[in-house]
C-alpha angles and dihedrals in degrees: 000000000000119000130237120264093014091099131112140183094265099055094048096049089043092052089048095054101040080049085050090048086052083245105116123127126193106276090063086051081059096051098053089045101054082042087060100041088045087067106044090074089053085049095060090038097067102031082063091048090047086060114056091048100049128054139261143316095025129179124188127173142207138184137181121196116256109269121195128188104223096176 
């Protein structure tokens, strides 16, 4: 299990082209996971500080690509 806040660049990119090569194990499942979950919290994070700062009714979307753990 990797823990939050211990990845790098390279690990992540590493991890995404091992899972395009069809390559990918589980602990670069792992990876891309912890990198998602990492930003979701960003995510929420700046559409609360949008806003407050713009005004309503505001909308703001986001979408993450469909990830599925074939292993």
């Amino acid at each position: 299990m990797i823990m939050q806040g211990t990845l790098s660049n390279k690990t992540v990119r590493k991890a995404g082209d091992n899972l395009k090569l069809n390559q990918a194990k589980k602990d670069d499942l792992d990876t891309i996971s912890t990198f998602r979950s990492n930003h979701v919290w960003l995510m929420k994070m700046l559409v609360k500080t949008i806003s407050k700062k713009l005004p309503k009714p505001l909308f703001i979307a986001r979408r993450l690509k469909r990830f599925s753990k074939r292993r």
